[in-house]
N, C-alpha and C positions, 0 to 999 in steps of 0.2 A: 503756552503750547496749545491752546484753546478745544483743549482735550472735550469738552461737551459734543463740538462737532465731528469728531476722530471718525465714528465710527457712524455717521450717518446713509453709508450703504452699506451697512451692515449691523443692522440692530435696532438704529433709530439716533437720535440727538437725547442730549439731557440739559432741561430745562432748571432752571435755577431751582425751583420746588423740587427737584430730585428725580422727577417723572420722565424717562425714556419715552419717548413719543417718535412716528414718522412725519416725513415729508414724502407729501403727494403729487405725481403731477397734474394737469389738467388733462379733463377728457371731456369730448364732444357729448358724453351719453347717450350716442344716436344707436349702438347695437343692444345697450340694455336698456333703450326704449321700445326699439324694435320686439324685443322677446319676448316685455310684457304684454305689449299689447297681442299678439301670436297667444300667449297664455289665455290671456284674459278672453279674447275671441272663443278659444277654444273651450275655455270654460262655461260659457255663457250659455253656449248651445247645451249644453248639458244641467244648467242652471244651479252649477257651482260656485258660490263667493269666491272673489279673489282678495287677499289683504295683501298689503306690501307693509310693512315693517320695517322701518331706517334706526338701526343698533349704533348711536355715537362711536367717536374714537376719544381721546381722552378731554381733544381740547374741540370745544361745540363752537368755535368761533375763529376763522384761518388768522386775522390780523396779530393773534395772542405770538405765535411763531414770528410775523415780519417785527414785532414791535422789538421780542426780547434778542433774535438771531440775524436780523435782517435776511432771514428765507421765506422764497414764496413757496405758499403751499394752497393746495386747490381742494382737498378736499369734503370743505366745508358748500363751497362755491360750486364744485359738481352736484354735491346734492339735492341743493337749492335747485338748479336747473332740473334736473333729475324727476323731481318731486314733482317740481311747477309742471311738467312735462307727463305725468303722471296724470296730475290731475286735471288737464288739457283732455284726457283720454280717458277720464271718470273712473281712472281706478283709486279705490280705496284704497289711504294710508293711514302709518302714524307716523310721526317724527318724534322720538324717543329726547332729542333734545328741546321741543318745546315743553314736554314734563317735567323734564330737569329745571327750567326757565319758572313754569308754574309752581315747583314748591319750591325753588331759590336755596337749589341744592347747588355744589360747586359740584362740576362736569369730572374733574381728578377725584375727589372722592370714592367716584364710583368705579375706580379702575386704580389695577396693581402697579406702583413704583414701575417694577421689574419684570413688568407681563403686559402682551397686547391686551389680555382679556380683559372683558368688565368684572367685579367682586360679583358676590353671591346675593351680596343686598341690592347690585344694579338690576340681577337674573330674575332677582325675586319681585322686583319692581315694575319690570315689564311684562313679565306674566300678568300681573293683576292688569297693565294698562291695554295688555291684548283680549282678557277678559270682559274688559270694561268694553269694549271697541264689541267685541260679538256680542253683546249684550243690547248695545245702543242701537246696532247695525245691520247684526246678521239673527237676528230672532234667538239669540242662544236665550238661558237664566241660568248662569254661573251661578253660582252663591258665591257671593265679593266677598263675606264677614270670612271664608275661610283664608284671606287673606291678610286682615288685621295685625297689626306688631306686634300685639301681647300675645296672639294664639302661637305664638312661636320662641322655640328657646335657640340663643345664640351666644357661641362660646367663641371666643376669641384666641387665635395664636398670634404671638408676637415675636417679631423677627422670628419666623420660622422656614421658608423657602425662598428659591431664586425662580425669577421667572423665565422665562422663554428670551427674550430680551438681555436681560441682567447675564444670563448665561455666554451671550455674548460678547457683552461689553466690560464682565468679571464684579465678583462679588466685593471686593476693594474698593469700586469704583462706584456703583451705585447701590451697596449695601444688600440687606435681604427684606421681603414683604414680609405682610400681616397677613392675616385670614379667617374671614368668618367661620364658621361653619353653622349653619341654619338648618334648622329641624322642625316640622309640625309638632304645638303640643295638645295635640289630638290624635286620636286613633284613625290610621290610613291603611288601606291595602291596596298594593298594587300586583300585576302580572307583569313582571319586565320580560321581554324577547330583544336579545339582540342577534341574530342571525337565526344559528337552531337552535338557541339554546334560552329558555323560560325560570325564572326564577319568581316565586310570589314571596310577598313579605310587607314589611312597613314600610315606610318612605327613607325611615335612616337605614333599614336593611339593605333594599333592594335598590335606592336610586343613589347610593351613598357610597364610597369605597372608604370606609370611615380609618379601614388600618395605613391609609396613607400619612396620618397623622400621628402614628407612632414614632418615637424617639428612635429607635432605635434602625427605623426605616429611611432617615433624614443626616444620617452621619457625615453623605459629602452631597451639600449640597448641589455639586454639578451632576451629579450621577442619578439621583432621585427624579422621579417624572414629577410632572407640572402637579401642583396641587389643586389647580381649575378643574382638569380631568378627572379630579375624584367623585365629580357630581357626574350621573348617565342619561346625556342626553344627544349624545354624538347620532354620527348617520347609522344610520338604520335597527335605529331604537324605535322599540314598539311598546304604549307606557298604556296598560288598560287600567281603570280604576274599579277596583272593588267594590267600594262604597256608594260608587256611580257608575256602574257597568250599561246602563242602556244609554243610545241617545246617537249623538253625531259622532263621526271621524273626523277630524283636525290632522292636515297631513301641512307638517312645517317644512317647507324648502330653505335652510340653514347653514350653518356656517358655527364656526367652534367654538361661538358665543352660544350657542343652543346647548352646551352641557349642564351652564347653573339658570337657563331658561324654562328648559322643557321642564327636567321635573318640578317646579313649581305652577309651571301653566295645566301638567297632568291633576293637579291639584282638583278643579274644577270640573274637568272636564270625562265622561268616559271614554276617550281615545283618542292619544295620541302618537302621529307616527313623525319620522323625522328624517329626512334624506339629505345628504351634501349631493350637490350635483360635479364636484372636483371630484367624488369619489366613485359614484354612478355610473357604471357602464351600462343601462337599461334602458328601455324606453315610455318616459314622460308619463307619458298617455295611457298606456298599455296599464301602466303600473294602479294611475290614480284609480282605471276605470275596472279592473281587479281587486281593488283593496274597497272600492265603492264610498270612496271618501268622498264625504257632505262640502267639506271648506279648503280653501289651497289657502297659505300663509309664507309669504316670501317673507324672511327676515335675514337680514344683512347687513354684516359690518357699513358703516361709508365705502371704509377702501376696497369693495369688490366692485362698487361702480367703477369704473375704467382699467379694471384688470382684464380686461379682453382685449384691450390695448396693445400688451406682451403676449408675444405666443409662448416666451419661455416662464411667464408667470405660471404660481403653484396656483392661483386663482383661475386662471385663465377661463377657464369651462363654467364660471358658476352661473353664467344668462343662458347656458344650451339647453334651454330645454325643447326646442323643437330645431 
């Protein structure tokens, strides 16, 4: 019945490893070249850093999809162009899959069976690699060691949720995920704001919805919310640090891989803000030049490059910013 393929516009393909994955198609990258460089112009006069941030999708290499499905998919190959185009135009980046390359991690590790998102150990790994990146580039002095694997404790659920994905294509079929959960084991304080509303606490208090991992929360798996979302770094998180309250503003321009991002990149830093531009009805400018934020950080799945493509994409808006 070649059931793997059933549901590939609607949820994704399943690859023999088990992993739900998309097919992308190809895009020119000509309007989210355009946008960057409009940002990056705009920032410049104002003598704002710009970073761009490229967030993998599961598989860091299109050929792995034609070899085992015989489908073309592009979105490895947009990037490439994308980046190269990027750096034609001297904005800084990172490419989160030459990391993956440099420690000779497998690219599926870092991402759920049954969920788009990357794990909390991919979240926690790019924080450090954007820290590392302001550090080298943009005059920041993180302290890296708060990023070290022993300074942190990690408890594991097994078979515990369905993803986003999985929910689609039923829990029968491609089973139920794992799940970190990753904690500083150091003392943290943070101020969380998300709209009007201010919470201050620790890191597993305030940046953590830790009761999503109650037993008794998780009955029917189709009904429970994603367990990605229990880390707070969506759009319009405001993440100040206690323990490093002076210094720069970090305003990250994201996407829903910034929920197990941001609060580890808060780690470091005294301020970080976080905006989706799908969700954004404001203006760009106004905002950055209000909030008086030192640094802009685009970080971005693959697949938002050429979601401008579809006007009826949920993507669509994420290059508008001018």
């Amino acid at each position: 019945l070649n059931l793997r393929e059933l549901y590939k516009n609607n949820g994704g393909v399943v690859l023999n490893n088990g992993y739900v994955v998309g097919i992308y198609p190809y895009t020119s990258t000509d309007y989210e070249v355009q946008q960057m460089v409009k940002l990056k112009n705009y920032l410049d006069e104002r003598n704002i850093p710009l970073l761009y941030v490229n967030e993998p999708v599961k598989y860091i290499t299109d050929r792995v999809i034609e070899e085992e499905l015989g489908i073309k998919t592009y979105v490895n190959d947009n990037t490439d162009r994308f980046l190269s185009r990027l750096e034609e135009n001297e904005i800084s980046y990172i490419d989160l899959r030459n990391s993956i390359v440099e420690k000779n991690l497998n690219s599926f590790d870092l991402f759920y069976k049954t969920d788009h998102h990357w794990t909390t150990l991919a979240g926690k790994m790019a924080a450090e690699e954007i820290a590392k990146k302001l550090n080298d580039e943009f005059g920041y002095k993180i302290n890296l060691s708060l990023y070290d694997t022993d300074k942190f404790i990690y408890k594991e659920y097994r078979n515990a949720w369905l993803g986003e994905q999985g929910k689609k294509l039923g829990e029968s079929f491609v089973g139920l995920d794992n799940f970190t959960l990753i904690l500083p084991d150091y003392d943290t304080s943070f101020y969380v704001s998300t709209g009007k509303n201010t919470r201050a606490g620790s890191f597993g208090k305030v940046l953590v919805d830790q009761s999503r991992y109650l037993t008794e929360n998780n009955e029917d798996v189709y009904e429970t919310p994603s367990w990605h979302y229990s880390y707070v770094g969506g759009h319009g998180t405001r993440v100040r640090n206690g323990k490093n309250a002076r210094g720069k503003k970090v305003l990250v321009l994201g996407d829903s891989y910034e929920y197990t991002m941001l609060p580890f990149l808060a780690l470091g830093l005294p301020e970080v803000q976080c905006l989706n531009m799908r969700a954004y009805g404001g203006n760009l400018k106004e905002y950055i030049e209000e909030q008086e934020i030192d640094t802009v950080v685009v970080a971005y799945a693959s697949f938002m490059i050429g979601a401008h493509d579809n006007q009826t994409a949920s993507n669509y808006a994420m290059f508008d910013f001018f």
